[in-house]
C-alpha positions as CSV (number, residue, x, y, z in Angstrom):
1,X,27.6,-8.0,9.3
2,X,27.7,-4.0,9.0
3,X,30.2,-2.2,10.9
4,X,28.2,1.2,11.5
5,X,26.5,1.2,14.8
6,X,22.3,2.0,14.8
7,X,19.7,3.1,17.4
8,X,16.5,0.8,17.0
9,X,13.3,1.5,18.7
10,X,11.8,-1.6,19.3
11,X,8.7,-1.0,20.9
12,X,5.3,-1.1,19.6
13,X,3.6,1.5,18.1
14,X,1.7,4.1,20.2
15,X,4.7,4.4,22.7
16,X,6.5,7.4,22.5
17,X,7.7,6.5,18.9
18,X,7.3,10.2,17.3
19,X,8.6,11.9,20.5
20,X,11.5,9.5,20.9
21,X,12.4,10.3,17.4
22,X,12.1,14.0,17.3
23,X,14.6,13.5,20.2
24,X,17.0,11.5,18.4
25,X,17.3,14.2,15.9
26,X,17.9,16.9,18.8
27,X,20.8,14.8,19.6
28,X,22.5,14.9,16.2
29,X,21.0,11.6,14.7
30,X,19.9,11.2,11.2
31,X,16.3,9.1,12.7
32,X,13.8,8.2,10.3
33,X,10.1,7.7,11.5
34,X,7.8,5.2,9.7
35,X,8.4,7.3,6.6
36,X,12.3,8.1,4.6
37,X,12.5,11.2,3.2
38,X,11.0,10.2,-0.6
39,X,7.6,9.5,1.5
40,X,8.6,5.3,1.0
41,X,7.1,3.3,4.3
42,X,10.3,2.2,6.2
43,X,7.9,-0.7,7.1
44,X,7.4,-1.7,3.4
45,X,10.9,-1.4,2.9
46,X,12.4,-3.4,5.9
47,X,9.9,-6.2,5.6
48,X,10.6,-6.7,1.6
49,X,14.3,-6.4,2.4
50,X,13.9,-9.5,4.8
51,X,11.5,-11.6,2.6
52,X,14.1,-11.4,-0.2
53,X,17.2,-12.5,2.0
54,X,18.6,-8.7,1.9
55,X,20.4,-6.5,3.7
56,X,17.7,-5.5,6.6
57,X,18.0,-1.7,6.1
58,X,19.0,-1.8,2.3
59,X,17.5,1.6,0.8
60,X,17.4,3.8,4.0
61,X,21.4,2.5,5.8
62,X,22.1,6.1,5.4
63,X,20.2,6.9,8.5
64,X,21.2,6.5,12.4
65,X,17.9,5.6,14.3
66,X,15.0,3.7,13.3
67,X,11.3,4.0,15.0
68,X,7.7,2.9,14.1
69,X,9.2,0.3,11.8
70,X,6.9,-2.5,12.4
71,X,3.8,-4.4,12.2
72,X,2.6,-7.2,14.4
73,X,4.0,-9.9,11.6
74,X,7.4,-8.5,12.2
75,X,7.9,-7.5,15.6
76,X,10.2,-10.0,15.8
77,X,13.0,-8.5,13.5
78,X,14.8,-6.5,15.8
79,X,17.0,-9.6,16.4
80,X,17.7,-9.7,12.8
81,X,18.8,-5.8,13.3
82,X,21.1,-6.9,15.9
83,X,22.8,-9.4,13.5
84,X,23.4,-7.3,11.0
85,X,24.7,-4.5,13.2
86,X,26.2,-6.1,16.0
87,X,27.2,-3.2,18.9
88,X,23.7,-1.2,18.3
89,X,22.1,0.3,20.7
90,X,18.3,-0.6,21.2
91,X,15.5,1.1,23.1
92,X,12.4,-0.8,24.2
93,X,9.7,2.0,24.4
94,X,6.9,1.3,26.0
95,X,3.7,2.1,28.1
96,X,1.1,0.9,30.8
97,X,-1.0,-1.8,28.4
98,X,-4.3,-0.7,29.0
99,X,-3.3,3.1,28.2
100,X,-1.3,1.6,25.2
101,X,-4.5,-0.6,24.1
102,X,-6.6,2.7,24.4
103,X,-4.6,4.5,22.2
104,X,-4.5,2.1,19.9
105,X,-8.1,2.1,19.9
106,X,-8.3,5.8,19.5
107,X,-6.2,5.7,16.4
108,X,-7.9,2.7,14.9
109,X,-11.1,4.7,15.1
110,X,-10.4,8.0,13.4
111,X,-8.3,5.9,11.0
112,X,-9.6,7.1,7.1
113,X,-10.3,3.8,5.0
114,X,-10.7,1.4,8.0
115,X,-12.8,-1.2,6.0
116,X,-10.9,-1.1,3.0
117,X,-7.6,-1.3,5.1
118,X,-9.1,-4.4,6.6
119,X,-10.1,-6.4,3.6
120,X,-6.6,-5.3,2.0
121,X,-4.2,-6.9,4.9
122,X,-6.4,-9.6,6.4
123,X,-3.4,-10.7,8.5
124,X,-2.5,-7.6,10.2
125,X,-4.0,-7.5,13.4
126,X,-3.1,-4.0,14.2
127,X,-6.1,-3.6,11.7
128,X,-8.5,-5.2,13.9
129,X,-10.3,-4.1,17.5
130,X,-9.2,-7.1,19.2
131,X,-8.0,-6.1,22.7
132,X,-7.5,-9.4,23.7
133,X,-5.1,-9.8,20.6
134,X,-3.4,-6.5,21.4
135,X,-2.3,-7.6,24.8
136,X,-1.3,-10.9,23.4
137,X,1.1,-9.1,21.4
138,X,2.1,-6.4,23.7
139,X,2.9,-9.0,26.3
140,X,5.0,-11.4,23.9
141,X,6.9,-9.0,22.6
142,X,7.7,-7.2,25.4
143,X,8.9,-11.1,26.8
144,X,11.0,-11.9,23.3
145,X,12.7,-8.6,23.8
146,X,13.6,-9.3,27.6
147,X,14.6,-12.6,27.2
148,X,17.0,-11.7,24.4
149,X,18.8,-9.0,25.7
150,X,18.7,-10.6,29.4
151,X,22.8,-10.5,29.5
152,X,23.1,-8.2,27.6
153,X,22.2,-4.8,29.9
154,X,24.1,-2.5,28.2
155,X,22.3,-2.8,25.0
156,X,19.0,-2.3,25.6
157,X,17.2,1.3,26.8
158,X,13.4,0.4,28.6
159,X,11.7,3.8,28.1
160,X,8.6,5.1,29.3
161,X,7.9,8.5,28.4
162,X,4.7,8.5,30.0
163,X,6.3,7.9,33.4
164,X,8.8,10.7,32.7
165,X,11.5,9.0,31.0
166,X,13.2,12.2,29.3
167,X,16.6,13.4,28.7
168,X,18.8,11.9,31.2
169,X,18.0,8.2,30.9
170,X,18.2,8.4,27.0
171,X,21.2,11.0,27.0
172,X,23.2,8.3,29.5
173,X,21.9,5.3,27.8
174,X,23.7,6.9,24.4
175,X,26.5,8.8,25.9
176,X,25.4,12.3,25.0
177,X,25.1,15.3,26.4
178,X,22.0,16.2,27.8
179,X,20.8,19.0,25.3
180,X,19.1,22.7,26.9
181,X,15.8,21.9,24.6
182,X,12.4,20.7,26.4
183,X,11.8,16.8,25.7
184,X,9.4,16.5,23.4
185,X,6.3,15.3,23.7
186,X,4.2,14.1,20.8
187,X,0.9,11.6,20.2
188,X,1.8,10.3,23.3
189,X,-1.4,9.9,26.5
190,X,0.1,10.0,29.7
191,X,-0.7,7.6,32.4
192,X,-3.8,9.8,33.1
193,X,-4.8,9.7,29.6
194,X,-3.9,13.3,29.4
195,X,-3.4,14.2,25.9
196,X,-0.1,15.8,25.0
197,X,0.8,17.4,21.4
198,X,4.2,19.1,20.3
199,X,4.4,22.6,21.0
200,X,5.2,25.5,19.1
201,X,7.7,26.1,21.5
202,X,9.4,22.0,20.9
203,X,9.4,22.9,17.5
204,X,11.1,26.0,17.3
205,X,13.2,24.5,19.7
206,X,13.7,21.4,17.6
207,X,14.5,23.3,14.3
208,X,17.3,25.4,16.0
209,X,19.2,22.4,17.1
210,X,19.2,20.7,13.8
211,X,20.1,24.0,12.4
212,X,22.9,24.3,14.7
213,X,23.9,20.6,13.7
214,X,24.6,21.2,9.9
Protein backbone atom coordinates (compact mmCIF):
# COMPACT_ATOMS: atom_id res chain seq x y z
CA UNK A 1 0.00 0.00 0.00
CA UNK A 2 1.22 3.72 -0.91
CA UNK A 3 1.32 6.25 1.63
CA UNK A 4 0.72 9.52 -0.55
CA UNK A 5 -2.91 10.45 -0.65
CA UNK A 6 -4.79 10.87 -4.46
CA UNK A 7 -7.91 12.50 -5.77
CA UNK A 8 -9.72 9.97 -8.28
CA UNK A 9 -12.52 10.93 -10.41
CA UNK A 10 -14.49 8.08 -10.79
CA UNK A 11 -17.24 8.89 -12.97
CA UNK A 12 -17.81 8.11 -16.51
CA UNK A 13 -16.71 9.99 -19.16
CA UNK A 14 -18.78 12.96 -20.52
CA UNK A 15 -19.32 14.24 -16.82
CA UNK A 16 -17.49 17.16 -16.01
CA UNK A 17 -14.15 15.29 -16.35
CA UNK A 18 -12.05 18.24 -18.24
CA UNK A 19 -13.76 20.94 -16.11
CA UNK A 20 -13.21 19.06 -12.83
CA UNK A 21 -9.70 18.70 -13.78
CA UNK A 22 -8.85 22.18 -14.85
CA UNK A 23 -10.18 22.85 -11.28
CA UNK A 24 -8.01 20.58 -9.63
CA UNK A 25 -5.05 22.34 -10.97
CA UNK A 26 -6.60 25.86 -9.82
CA UNK A 27 -6.38 24.37 -6.43
CA UNK A 28 -2.64 23.49 -6.49
CA UNK A 29 -2.90 19.76 -7.75
CA UNK A 30 -0.61 18.17 -10.11
CA UNK A 31 -4.12 16.44 -12.14
CA UNK A 32 -3.52 14.59 -15.16
CA UNK A 33 -6.51 14.20 -17.76
CA UNK A 34 -6.64 11.07 -20.01
CA UNK A 35 -3.30 12.15 -21.32
CA UNK A 36 0.51 12.50 -18.99
CA UNK A 37 2.56 15.08 -20.09
CA UNK A 38 4.70 12.76 -22.82
CA UNK A 39 1.15 12.48 -24.78
CA UNK A 40 1.06 8.48 -23.12
CA UNK A 41 -2.94 7.57 -22.54
CA UNK A 42 -3.29 7.30 -18.75
CA UNK A 43 -5.89 4.72 -19.77
CA UNK A 44 -3.26 2.57 -21.62
CA UNK A 45 -1.10 2.96 -18.87
CA UNK A 46 -3.39 2.16 -15.81
CA UNK A 47 -5.04 -0.84 -17.52
CA UNK A 48 -1.48 -2.46 -18.49
CA UNK A 49 -0.28 -1.64 -14.95
CA UNK A 50 -3.22 -3.89 -13.59
CA UNK A 51 -3.04 -6.73 -16.24
CA UNK A 52 0.59 -7.24 -15.16
CA UNK A 53 -0.07 -7.31 -11.32
CA UNK A 54 1.64 -3.64 -10.97
CA UNK A 55 1.54 -0.84 -9.07
CA UNK A 56 -1.93 0.77 -10.43
CA UNK A 57 -0.43 4.25 -11.16
CA UNK A 58 3.22 2.98 -11.99
CA UNK A 59 4.58 5.62 -14.63
CA UNK A 60 2.44 8.70 -13.85
CA UNK A 61 2.55 8.33 -9.28
CA UNK A 62 4.09 11.71 -9.64
CA UNK A 63 0.76 13.30 -10.18
CA UNK A 64 -2.11 14.27 -7.45
CA UNK A 65 -5.53 13.77 -9.26
CA UNK A 66 -6.60 11.39 -11.85
CA UNK A 67 -9.73 11.92 -14.36
CA UNK A 68 -10.95 10.33 -17.66
CA UNK A 69 -8.95 7.26 -16.82
CA UNK A 70 -11.31 4.65 -17.87
CA UNK A 71 -13.04 2.54 -20.27
CA UNK A 72 -16.17 0.54 -19.76
CA UNK A 73 -13.89 -2.77 -19.18
CA UNK A 74 -12.33 -1.03 -16.27
CA UNK A 75 -14.74 1.07 -14.51
CA UNK A 76 -14.44 -1.12 -11.94
CA UNK A 77 -10.78 -0.20 -10.79
CA UNK A 78 -11.36 2.55 -8.66
CA UNK A 79 -11.56 -0.04 -5.83
CA UNK A 80 -8.13 -1.16 -6.72
CA UNK A 81 -7.09 2.72 -6.44
CA UNK A 82 -8.42 2.68 -3.01
CA UNK A 83 -6.23 -0.35 -2.10
CA UNK A 84 -3.33 0.89 -3.06
CA UNK A 85 -3.86 4.41 -1.67
CA UNK A 86 -5.86 3.85 1.25
CA UNK A 87 -7.13 7.67 2.76
CA UNK A 88 -7.80 9.02 -0.96
CA UNK A 89 -10.23 11.15 -1.62
CA UNK A 90 -12.65 10.13 -4.56
CA UNK A 91 -15.22 12.14 -6.60
CA UNK A 92 -18.09 10.46 -8.39
CA UNK A 93 -18.89 12.98 -11.25
CA UNK A 94 -21.82 12.59 -12.79
CA UNK A 95 -24.89 13.78 -14.80
CA UNK A 96 -28.68 13.33 -15.69
CA UNK A 97 -28.34 9.86 -17.94
CA UNK A 98 -30.23 10.84 -20.77
CA UNK A 99 -28.12 14.18 -21.11
CA UNK A 100 -25.00 11.99 -20.37
CA UNK A 101 -26.18 9.33 -23.18
CA UNK A 102 -26.68 12.33 -25.60
CA UNK A 103 -23.40 13.49 -25.14
CA UNK A 104 -22.00 10.56 -25.58
CA UNK A 105 -23.76 10.21 -28.72
CA UNK A 106 -22.61 13.55 -29.89
CA UNK A 107 -18.98 12.65 -29.45
CA UNK A 108 -19.29 9.25 -30.86
CA UNK A 109 -20.48 10.93 -33.99
CA UNK A 110 -17.93 13.48 -34.89
CA UNK A 111 -15.43 10.92 -33.63
CA UNK A 112 -12.44 10.74 -36.76
CA UNK A 113 -11.86 6.85 -37.50
CA UNK A 114 -15.17 5.51 -36.00
CA UNK A 115 -15.15 2.29 -38.18
CA UNK A 116 -11.62 1.59 -37.84
CA UNK A 117 -11.88 2.31 -34.03
CA UNK A 118 -14.67 -0.24 -33.96
CA UNK A 119 -13.07 -3.23 -35.70
CA UNK A 120 -9.82 -2.40 -33.62
CA UNK A 121 -11.45 -2.77 -29.94
CA UNK A 122 -14.42 -5.04 -30.57
CA UNK A 123 -15.03 -5.11 -26.86
CA UNK A 124 -15.27 -1.58 -25.97
CA UNK A 125 -18.62 -0.65 -25.84
CA UNK A 126 -18.08 2.99 -25.54
CA UNK A 127 -17.31 2.38 -29.31
CA UNK A 128 -20.70 1.36 -30.11
CA UNK A 129 -24.32 3.42 -30.33
CA UNK A 130 -25.93 1.19 -27.92
CA UNK A 131 -28.03 3.35 -25.64
CA UNK A 132 -29.42 0.62 -24.02
CA UNK A 133 -25.84 -0.58 -23.17
CA UNK A 134 -24.83 2.91 -22.07
CA UNK A 135 -27.46 3.06 -19.39
CA UNK A 136 -26.57 -0.44 -18.41
CA UNK A 137 -23.27 0.85 -17.56
CA UNK A 138 -24.03 4.23 -16.27
CA UNK A 139 -26.53 2.63 -13.87
CA UNK A 140 -24.03 -0.20 -12.60
CA UNK A 141 -21.51 1.82 -12.06
CA UNK A 142 -22.94 4.43 -10.51
CA UNK A 143 -24.59 1.28 -7.99
CA UNK A 144 -20.82 -0.45 -7.50
CA UNK A 145 -19.57 2.99 -6.52
CA UNK A 146 -22.50 3.64 -3.92
CA UNK A 147 -22.52 0.48 -2.54
CA UNK A 148 -18.69 0.61 -1.84
CA UNK A 149 -18.28 3.70 -0.35
CA UNK A 150 -21.89 3.34 1.63
CA UNK A 151 -19.92 3.79 5.20
CA UNK A 152 -17.62 5.43 4.11
CA UNK A 153 -19.11 9.28 3.60
CA UNK A 154 -16.18 11.04 3.99
CA UNK A 155 -14.49 9.53 1.04
CA UNK A 156 -16.46 9.95 -1.67
CA UNK A 157 -17.49 13.69 -3.46
CA UNK A 158 -21.09 13.05 -5.78
CA UNK A 159 -20.57 16.00 -8.22
CA UNK A 160 -22.77 17.35 -10.71
CA UNK A 161 -21.56 20.23 -12.46
CA UNK A 162 -24.43 20.49 -14.53
CA UNK A 163 -26.68 21.16 -11.52
CA UNK A 164 -24.15 23.75 -10.31
CA UNK A 165 -21.83 21.80 -8.35
CA UNK A 166 -18.85 24.38 -8.25
CA UNK A 167 -16.40 25.68 -5.83
CA UNK A 168 -17.78 25.21 -2.45
CA UNK A 169 -18.86 21.57 -2.54
CA UNK A 170 -15.41 20.46 -4.04
CA UNK A 171 -13.29 23.12 -2.03
CA UNK A 172 -15.08 21.56 1.43
CA UNK A 173 -15.03 18.07 0.15
CA UNK A 174 -10.95 18.70 -0.11
CA UNK A 175 -10.39 21.14 2.55
CA UNK A 176 -9.26 24.09 0.39
CA UNK A 177 -9.86 27.35 0.16
CA UNK A 178 -12.29 28.39 -2.16
CA UNK A 179 -10.10 30.17 -4.87
CA UNK A 180 -11.36 34.00 -6.49
CA UNK A 181 -11.25 32.27 -10.18
CA UNK A 182 -14.72 31.50 -12.13
CA UNK A 183 -15.33 27.53 -12.04
CA UNK A 184 -14.61 26.30 -15.10
CA UNK A 185 -16.65 25.01 -17.43
CA UNK A 186 -15.62 22.78 -20.24
CA UNK A 187 -17.31 19.97 -22.83
CA UNK A 188 -19.77 19.86 -20.47
CA UNK A 189 -24.07 20.24 -21.77
CA UNK A 190 -26.04 21.47 -19.02
CA UNK A 191 -29.24 20.03 -18.04
CA UNK A 192 -30.81 22.09 -20.96
CA UNK A 193 -28.39 20.78 -23.32
CA UNK A 194 -26.91 24.18 -23.37
CA UNK A 195 -23.49 23.96 -24.66
CA UNK A 196 -20.75 25.39 -22.57
CA UNK A 197 -16.92 25.86 -23.64
CA UNK A 198 -13.94 27.38 -21.58
CA UNK A 199 -13.58 30.90 -21.86
CA UNK A 200 -10.81 33.06 -22.64
CA UNK A 201 -11.54 34.59 -19.56
CA UNK A 202 -11.18 30.62 -17.46
CA UNK A 203 -8.11 30.40 -19.14
CA UNK A 204 -6.34 33.44 -18.44
CA UNK A 205 -7.73 32.90 -15.19
CA UNK A 206 -6.45 29.41 -14.98
CA UNK A 207 -2.87 30.19 -16.12
CA UNK A 208 -2.37 32.92 -13.40
CA UNK A 209 -3.14 30.61 -10.60
CA UNK A 210 -0.80 27.92 -11.70
CA UNK A 211 1.64 30.65 -12.29
CA UNK A 212 1.16 31.93 -8.92
CA UNK A 213 1.54 28.12 -7.57
CA UNK A 214 5.21 27.59 -8.87
Amino acid sequence: MKSNIKIFCIGLNKTGTTSIHIALQILGFNSVHHRESSGKSIKAIIKNNYDNNLDILKGIENYDAFSDWSHPSTNFLFKEFDKQYPNSKFILNTRDVNAWMNSREKHLKRTPNLKKLQKQNPNNKWLKMDRAVWQEEFEDHHKAVREYFADRPNDLLEYDITKGDAWEKLCGFLNKDIPEAEFPSANVASNQSRKLKISGKVKRIMKRFLQLGN
